[in-house]
C-alpha atoms as a printed R data frame, in Angstrom:
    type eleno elety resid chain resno        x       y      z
1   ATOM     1    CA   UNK     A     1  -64.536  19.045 32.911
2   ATOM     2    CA   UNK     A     2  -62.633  17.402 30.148
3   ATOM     3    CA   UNK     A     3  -64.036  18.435 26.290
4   ATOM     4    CA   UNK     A     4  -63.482  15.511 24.338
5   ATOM     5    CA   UNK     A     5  -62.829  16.471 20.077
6   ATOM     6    CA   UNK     A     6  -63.970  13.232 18.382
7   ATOM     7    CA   UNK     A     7  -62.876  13.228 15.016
8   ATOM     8    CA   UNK     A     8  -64.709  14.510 12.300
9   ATOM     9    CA   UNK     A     9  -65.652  13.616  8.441
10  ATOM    10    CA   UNK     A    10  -66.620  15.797  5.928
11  ATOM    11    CA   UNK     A    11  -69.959  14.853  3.469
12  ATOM    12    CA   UNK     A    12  -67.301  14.231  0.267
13  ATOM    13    CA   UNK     A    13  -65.058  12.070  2.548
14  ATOM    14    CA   UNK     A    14  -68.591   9.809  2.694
15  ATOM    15    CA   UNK     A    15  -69.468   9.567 -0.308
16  ATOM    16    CA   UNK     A    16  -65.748   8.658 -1.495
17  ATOM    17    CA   UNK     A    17  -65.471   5.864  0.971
18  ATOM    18    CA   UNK     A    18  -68.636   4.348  0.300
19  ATOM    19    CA   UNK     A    19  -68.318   4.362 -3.615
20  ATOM    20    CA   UNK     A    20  -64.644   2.392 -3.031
21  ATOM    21    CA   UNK     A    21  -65.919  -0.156 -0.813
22  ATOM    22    CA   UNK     A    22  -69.426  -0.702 -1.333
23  ATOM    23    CA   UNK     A    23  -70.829  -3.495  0.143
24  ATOM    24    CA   UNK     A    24  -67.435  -4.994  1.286
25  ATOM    25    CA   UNK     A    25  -67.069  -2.258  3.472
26  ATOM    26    CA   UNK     A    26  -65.702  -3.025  7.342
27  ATOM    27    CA   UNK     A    27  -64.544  -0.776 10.097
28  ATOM    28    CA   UNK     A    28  -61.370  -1.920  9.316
29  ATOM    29    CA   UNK     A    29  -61.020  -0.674  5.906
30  ATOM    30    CA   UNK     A    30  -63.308   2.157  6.301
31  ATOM    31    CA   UNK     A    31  -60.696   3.215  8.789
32  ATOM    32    CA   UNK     A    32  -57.571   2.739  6.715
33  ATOM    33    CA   UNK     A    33  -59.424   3.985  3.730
34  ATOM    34    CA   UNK     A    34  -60.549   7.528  5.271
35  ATOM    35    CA   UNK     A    35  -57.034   7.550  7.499
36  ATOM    36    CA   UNK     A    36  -55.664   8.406  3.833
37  ATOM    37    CA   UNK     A    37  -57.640  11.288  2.827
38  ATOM    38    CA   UNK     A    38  -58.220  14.835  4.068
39  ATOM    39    CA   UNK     A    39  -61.907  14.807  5.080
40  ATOM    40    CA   UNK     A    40  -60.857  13.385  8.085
41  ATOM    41    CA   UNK     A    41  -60.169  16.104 10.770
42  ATOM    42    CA   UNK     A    42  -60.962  17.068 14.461
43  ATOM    43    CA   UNK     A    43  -61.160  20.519 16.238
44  ATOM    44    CA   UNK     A    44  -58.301  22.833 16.289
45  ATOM    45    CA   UNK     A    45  -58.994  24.047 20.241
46  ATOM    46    CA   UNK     A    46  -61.693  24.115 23.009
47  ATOM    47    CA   UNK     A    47  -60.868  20.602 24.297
48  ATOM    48    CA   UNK     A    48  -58.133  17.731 23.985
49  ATOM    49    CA   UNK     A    49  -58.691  14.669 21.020
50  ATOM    50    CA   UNK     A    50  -60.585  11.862 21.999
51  ATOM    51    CA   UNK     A    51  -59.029   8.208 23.442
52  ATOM    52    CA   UNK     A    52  -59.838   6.168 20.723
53  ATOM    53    CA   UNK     A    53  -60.749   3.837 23.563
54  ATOM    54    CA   UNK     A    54  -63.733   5.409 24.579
55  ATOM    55    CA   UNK     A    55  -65.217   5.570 21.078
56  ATOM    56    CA   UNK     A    56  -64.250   1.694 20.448
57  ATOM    57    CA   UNK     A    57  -65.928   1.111 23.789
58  ATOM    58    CA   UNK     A    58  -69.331   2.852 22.622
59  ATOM    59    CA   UNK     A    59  -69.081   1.090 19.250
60  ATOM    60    CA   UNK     A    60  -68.795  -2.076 21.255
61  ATOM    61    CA   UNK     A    61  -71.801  -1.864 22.904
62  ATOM    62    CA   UNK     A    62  -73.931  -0.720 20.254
63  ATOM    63    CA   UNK     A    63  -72.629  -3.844 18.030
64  ATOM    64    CA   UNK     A    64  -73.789  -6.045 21.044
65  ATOM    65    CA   UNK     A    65  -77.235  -4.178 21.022
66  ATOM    66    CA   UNK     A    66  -77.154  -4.836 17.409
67  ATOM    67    CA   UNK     A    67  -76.311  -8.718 18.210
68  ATOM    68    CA   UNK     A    68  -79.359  -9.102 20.458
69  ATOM    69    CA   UNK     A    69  -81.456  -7.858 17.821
70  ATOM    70    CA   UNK     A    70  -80.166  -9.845 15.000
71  ATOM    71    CA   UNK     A    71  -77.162  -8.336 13.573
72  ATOM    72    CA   UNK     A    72  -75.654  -8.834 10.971
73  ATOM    73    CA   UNK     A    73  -77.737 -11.531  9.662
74  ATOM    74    CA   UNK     A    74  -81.145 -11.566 10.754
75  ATOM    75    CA   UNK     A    75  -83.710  -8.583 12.491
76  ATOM    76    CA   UNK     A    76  -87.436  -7.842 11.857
77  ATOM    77    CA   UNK     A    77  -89.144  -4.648 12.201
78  ATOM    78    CA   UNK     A    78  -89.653  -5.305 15.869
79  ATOM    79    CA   UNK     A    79  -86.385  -6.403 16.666
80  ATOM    80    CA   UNK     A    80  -84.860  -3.187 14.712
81  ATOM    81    CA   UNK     A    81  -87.069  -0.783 16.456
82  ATOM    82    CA   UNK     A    82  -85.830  -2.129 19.830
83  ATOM    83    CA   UNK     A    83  -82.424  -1.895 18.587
84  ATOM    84    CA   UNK     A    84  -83.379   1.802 18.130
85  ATOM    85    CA   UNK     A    85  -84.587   2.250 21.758
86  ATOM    86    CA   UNK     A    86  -81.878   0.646 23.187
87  ATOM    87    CA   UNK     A    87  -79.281   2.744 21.600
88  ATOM    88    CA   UNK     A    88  -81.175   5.748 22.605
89  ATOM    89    CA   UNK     A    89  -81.136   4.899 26.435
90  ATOM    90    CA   UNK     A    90  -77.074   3.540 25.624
91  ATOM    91    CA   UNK     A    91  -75.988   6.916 24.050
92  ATOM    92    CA   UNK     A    92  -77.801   8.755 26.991
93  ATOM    93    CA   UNK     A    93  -76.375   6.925 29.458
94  ATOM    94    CA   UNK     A    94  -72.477   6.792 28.212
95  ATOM    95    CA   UNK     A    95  -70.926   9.514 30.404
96  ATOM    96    CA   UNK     A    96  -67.950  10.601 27.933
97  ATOM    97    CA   UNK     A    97  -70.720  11.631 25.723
98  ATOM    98    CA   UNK     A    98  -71.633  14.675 27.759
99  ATOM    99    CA   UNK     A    99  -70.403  16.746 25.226
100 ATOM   100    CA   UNK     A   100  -71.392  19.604 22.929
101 ATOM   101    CA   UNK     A   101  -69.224  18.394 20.312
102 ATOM   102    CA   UNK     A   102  -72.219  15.864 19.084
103 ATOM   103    CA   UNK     A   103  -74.379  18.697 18.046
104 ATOM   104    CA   UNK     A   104  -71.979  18.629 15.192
105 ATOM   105    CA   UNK     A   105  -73.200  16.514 12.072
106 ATOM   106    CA   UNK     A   106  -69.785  15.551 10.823
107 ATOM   107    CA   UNK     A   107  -69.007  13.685 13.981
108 ATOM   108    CA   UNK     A   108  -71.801  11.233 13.391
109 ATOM   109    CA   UNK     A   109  -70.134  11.205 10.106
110 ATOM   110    CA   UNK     A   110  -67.515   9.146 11.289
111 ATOM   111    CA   UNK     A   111  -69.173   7.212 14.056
112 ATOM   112    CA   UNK     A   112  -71.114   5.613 10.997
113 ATOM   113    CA   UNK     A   113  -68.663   5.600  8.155
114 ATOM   114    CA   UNK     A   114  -65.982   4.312  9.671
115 ATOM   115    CA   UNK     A   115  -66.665   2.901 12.989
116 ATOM   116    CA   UNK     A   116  -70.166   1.282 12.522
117 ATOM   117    CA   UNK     A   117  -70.544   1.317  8.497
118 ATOM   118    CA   UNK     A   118  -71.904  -2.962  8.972
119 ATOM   119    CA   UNK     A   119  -74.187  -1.736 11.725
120 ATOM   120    CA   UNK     A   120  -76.020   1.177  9.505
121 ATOM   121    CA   UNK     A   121  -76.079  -1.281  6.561
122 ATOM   122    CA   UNK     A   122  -78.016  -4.017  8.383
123 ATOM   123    CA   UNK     A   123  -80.135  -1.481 10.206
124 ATOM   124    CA   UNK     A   124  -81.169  -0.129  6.940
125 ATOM   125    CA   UNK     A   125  -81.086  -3.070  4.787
126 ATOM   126    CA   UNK     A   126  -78.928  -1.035  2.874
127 ATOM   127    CA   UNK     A   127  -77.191  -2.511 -0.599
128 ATOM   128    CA   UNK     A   128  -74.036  -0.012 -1.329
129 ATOM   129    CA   UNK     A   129  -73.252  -0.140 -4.964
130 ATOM   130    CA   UNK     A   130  -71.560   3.114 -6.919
131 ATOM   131    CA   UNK     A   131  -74.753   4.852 -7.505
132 ATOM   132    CA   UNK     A   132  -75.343   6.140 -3.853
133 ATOM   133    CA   UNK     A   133  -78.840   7.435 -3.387
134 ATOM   134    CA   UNK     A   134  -79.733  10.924 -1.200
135 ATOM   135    CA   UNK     A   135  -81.524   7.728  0.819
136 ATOM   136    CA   UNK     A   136  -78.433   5.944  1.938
137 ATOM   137    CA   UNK     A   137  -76.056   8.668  2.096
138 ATOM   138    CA   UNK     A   138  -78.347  10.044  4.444
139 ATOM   139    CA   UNK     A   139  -77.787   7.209  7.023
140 ATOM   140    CA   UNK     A   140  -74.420   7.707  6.310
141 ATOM   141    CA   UNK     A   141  -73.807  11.445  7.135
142 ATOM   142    CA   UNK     A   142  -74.355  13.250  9.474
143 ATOM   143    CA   UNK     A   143  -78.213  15.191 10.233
144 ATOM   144    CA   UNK     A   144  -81.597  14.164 11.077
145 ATOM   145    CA   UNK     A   145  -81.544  10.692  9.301
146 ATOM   146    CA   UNK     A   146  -78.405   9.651  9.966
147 ATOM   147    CA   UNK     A   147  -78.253   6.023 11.719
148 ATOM   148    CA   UNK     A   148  -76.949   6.963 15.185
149 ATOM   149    CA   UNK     A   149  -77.507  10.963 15.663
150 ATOM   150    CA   UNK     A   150  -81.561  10.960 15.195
151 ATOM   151    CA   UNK     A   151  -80.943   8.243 18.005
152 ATOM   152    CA   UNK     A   152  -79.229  10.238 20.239
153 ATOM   153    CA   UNK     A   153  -81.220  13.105 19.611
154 ATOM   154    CA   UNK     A   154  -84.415  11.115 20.732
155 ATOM   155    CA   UNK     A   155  -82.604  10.437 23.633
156 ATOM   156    CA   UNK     A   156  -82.686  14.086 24.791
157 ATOM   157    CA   UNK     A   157  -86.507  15.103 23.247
158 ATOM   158    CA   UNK     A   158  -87.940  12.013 24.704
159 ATOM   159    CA   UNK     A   159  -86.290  11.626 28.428
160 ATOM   160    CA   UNK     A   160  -88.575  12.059 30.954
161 ATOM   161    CA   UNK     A   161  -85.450  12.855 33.660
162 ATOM   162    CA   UNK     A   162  -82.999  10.904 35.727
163 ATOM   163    CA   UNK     A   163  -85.322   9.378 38.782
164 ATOM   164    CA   UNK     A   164  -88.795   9.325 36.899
165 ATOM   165    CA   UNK     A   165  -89.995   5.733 37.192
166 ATOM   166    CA   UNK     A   166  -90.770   5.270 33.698
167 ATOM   167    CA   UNK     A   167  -87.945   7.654 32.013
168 ATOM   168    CA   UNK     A   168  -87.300   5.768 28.582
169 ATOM   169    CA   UNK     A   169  -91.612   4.804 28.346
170 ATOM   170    CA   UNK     A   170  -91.649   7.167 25.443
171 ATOM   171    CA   UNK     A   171  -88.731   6.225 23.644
172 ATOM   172    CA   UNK     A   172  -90.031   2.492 23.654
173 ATOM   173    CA   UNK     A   173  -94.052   3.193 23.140
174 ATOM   174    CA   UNK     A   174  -93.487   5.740 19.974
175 ATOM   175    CA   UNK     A   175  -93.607   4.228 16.369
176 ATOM   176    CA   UNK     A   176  -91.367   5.167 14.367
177 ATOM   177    CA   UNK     A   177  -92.940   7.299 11.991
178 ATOM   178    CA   UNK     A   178  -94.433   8.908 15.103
179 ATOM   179    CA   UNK     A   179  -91.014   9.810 16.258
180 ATOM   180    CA   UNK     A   180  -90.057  11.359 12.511
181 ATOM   181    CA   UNK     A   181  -92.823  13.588 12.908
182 ATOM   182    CA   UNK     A   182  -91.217  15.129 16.210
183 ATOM   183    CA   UNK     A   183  -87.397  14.907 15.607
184 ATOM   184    CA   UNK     A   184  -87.440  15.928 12.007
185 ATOM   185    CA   UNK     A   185  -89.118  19.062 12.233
186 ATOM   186    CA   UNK     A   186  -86.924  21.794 14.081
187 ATOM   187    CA   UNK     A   187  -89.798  24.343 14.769
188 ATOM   188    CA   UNK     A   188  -90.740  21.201 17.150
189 ATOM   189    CA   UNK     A   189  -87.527  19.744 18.405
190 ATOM   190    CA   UNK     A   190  -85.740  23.057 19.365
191 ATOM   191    CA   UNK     A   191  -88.784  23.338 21.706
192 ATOM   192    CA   UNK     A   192  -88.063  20.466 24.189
193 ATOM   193    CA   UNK     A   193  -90.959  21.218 26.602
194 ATOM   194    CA   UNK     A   194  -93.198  21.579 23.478
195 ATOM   195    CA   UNK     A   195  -91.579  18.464 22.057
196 ATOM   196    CA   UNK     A   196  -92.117  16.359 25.129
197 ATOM   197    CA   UNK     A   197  -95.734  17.059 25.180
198 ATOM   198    CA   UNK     A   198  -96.597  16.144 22.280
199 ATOM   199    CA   UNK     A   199  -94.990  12.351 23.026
200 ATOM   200    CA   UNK     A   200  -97.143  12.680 26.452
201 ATOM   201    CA   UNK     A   201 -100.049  13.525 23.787
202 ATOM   202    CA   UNK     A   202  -99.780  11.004 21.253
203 ATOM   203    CA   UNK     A   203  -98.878   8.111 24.541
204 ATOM   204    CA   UNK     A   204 -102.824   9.491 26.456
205 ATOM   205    CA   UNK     A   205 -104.495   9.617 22.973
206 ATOM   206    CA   UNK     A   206 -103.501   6.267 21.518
207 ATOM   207    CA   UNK     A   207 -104.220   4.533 24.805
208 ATOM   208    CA   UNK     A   208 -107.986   6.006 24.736
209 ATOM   209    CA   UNK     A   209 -110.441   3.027 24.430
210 ATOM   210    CA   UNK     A   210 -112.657   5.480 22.153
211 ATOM   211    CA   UNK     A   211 -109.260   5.595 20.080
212 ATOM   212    CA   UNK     A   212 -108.648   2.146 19.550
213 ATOM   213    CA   UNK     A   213 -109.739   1.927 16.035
214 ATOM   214    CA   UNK     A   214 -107.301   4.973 14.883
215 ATOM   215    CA   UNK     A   215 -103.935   4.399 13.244
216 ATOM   216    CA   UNK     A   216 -101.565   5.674 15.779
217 ATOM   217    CA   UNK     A   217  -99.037   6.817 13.770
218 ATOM   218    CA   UNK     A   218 -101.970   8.943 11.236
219 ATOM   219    CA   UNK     A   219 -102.781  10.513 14.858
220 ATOM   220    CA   UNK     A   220  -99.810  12.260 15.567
221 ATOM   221    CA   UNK     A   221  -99.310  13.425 11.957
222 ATOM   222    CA   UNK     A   222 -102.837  14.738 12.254
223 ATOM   223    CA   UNK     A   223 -102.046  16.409 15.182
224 ATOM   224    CA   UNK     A   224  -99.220  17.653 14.211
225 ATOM   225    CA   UNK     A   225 -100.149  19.407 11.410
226 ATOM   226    CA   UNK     A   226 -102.812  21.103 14.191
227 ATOM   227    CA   UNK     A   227 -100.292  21.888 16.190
228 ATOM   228    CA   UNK     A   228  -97.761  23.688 13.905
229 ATOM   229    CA   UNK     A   229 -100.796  25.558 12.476
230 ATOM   230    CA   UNK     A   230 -101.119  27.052 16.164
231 ATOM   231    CA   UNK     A   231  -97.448  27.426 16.280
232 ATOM   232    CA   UNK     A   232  -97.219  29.893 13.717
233 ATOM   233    CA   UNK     A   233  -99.324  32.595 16.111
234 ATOM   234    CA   UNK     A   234  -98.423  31.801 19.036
235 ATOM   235    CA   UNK     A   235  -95.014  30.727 20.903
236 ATOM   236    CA   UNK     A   236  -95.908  27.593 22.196
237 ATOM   237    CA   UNK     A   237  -92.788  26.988 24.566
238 ATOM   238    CA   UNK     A   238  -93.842  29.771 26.761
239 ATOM   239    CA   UNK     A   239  -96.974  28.139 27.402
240 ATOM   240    CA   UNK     A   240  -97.127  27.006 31.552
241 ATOM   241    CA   UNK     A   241  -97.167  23.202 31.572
242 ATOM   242    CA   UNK     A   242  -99.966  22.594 32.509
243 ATOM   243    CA   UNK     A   243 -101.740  24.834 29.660
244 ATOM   244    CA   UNK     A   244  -99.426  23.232 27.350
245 ATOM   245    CA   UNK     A   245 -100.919  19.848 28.187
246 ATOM   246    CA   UNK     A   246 -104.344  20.677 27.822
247 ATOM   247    CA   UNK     A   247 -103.696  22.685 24.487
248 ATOM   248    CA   UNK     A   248 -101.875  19.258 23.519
249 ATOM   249    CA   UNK     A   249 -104.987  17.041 24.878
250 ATOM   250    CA   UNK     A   250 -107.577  19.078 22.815
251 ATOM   251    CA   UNK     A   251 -105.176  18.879 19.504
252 ATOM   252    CA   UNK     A   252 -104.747  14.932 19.445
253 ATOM   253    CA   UNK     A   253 -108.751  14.929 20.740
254 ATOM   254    CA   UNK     A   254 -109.835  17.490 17.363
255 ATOM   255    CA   UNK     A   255 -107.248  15.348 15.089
256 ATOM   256    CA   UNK     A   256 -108.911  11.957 16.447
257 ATOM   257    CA   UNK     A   257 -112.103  13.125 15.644
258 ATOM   258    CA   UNK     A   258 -111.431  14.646 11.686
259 ATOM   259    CA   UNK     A   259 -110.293  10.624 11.764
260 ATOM   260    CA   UNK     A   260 -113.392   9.306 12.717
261 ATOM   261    CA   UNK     A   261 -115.198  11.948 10.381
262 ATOM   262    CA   UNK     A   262 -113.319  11.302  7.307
263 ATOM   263    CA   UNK     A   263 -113.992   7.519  8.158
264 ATOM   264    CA   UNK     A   264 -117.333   7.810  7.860
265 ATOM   265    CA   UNK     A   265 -117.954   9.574  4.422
């Protein structure tokens, strides 16, 4: 199997081409604007450079995703969050992306610097002046927040499996915030099993009749917070599956409850 390099661009390469073309930035000049300094690089061995082809292709579809949500002009909350999902299922289905090369933040660098910089912008509602906050550089390079890697990295934590009927339910049913509280914590997400249950969690506890009146998103931080507390004794990945789920059912149950409680006083 062929190991694609895709280039690479280091956190100060960012922030310079950001700060020179603010909100006038394009692909086009992001391009010819990081093409000129040295933050731009790609692996020395293990694999052969990327067709540029193949990562124009990807961009291409995820600007028509963007399209049929709204981009550049227009979106809602709705329409971005679907935007989200549909990226997610697009990045896990692109074959040439079957490669260990995206565990590396300054990849995602460049995707969103200079091949997508509109895209994160109007995503984000971002304005880009000079005085870049941690907030927007954060979309920007590469890590947990960045536009397009916490994407594909929800792609992998929340997929059910190739052949399961409803593979991408999670990925569309989870809030946002709900998602955060998964993908942002790696004690969680290096755990996939452990990961995955808690989406199957949050998906049979907010669809509860008894839990209709609870703010989903408050559930799973509540039961998170149960569920790390646990974590810290015990190694939760090693649990069977089937004792994982119920350990899972009874957190989200004991976190919908301290809701109700707290409710009532």
């Amino acid at each position: 199997m062929t190991v694609h390099l895709f280039p690479r661009l280091n956190n100060l390469a960012v922030q310079r081409t950001l700060q020179e073309l603010q909100n006038q930035i394009t692909s086009t000049s992001a391009q010819s604007f990081i093409n000129n300094l040295p933050g731009k690089s790609y692996g020395a061995s293990g694999g052969s450079r990327i067709n540029n082809q193949i990562i124009e292709d990807l961009c291409a579809e995820i600007i028509e995703i963007a399209e049929q949500n709204g981009y550049p002009d227009r979106g809602t909350k709705k329409t971005r969050a679907k935007f989200d999902s549909d990226v997610s299922i697009a990045l896990a289905e692109y074959k040439d992306l079957n490669s260990g090369e995206l565990q590396r933040d300054d990849i995602w660098s460049y995707i969103s610097t200079a091949m997508l910089p509109t895209v994160v912008i109007w995503r984000f509602r971002l304005i880009l002046n000079e005085e870049l906050t941690p907030a927007i550089l954060a979309r920007f390079r590469g890590g947990v927040r960045n536009t397009f890697q916490r994407l594909w990295v929800r792609s992998d934590v929340f997929d059910r499996g190739d052949g399961h009927t409803a593979r991408w339910e999670l990925l569309k049913m989870l809030p946002e915030d709900a998602m955060v509280q998964v993908t942002e914590r790696a004690s969680i997400v290096a755990m996939k099993n452990v990961a995955l249950a808690i989406a199957e969690g949050w998906l049979d506890a907010s669809n509860k009749k008894i839990n209709a009146t609870i703010d989903s998103e408050k559930l799973m931080r509540e039961a998170i917070i149960l569920i790390r507390l646990h974590g810290e004794i015990i190694d939760l990945s090693t649990k069977k599956d089937s004792d994982l789920k119920k350990f899972i059912t009874r957190k989200f149950s004991l976190a919908a409850s301290m809701i109700k409680s707290n409710k009532k006083e």
